[in-house]
C-alpha positions in Angstrom: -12.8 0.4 27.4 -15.8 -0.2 29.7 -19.1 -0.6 28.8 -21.6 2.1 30.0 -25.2 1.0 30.8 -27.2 4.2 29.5 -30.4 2.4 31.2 -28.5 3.1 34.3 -27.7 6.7 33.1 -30.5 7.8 31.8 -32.3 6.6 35.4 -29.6 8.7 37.3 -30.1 11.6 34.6 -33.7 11.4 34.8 -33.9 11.1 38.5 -31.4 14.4 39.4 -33.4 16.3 36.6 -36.7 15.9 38.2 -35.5 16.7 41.8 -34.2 19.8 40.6 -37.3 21.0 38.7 -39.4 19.5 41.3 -37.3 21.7 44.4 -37.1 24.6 42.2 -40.9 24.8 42.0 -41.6 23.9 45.7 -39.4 27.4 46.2 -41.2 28.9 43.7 -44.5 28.6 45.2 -43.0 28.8 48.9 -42.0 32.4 47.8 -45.3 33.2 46.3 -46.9 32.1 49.3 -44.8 34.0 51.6 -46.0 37.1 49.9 -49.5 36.6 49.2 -49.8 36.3 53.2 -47.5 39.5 53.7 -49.5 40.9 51.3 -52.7 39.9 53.1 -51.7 40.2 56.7 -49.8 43.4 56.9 -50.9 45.5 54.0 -47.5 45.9 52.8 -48.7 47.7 49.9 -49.6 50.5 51.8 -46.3 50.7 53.4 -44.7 52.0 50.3 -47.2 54.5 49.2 -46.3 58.2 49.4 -48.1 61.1 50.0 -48.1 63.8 47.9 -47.5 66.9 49.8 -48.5 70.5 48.5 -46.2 73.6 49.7 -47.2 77.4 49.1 -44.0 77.7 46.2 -45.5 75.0 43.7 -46.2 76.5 40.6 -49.6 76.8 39.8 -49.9 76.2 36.1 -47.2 73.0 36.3 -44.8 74.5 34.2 -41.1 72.9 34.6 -38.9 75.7 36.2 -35.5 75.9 34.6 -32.5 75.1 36.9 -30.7 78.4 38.4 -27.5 76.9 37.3 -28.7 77.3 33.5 -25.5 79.2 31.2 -27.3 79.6 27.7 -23.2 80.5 26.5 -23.0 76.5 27.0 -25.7 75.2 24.8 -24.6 73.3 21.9 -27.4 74.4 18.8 -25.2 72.8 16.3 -23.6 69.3 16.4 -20.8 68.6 13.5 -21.0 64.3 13.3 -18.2 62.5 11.8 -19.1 60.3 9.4 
């Protein structure tokens, strides 16, 4: 059996663990700034904004209407549960 040198390891370990948290945050704050200049620069907030728009029919009081397709012989009052 060989002999491992965990110095050695733990170096190599050590080394490929920092790279990867170290490129993981460099993308991490590549993204962020990416959209804080969007965010600045174009107003890109605004783009997904909608209007409300009023028509004659809306209902005054804001009442919910019911659906025209509504059959009262299909509502369920009572539900047996098995237990």
């Amino acid at each position: 059996m060989t002999g491992v040198d965990w110095g050695q390891a733990l170096q190599v370990g050590g080394f490929g663990f920092l790279l990867v948290v170290l490129v993981l945050a460099s993308l991490a704050v590549c993204m962020w700034l990416i959209g804080w200049l969007f965010n600045k620069s174009t107003g890109i907030k605004t783009l997904f904004t909608r209007e409300k728009k009023t028509s004659p029919e809306d209902n005054q009081d804001n009442e919910p209407q019911e659906e025209p397709e509504y059959n009262p012989q299909y509502k369920i009052d009572n539900i047996e549960r098995y237990e």
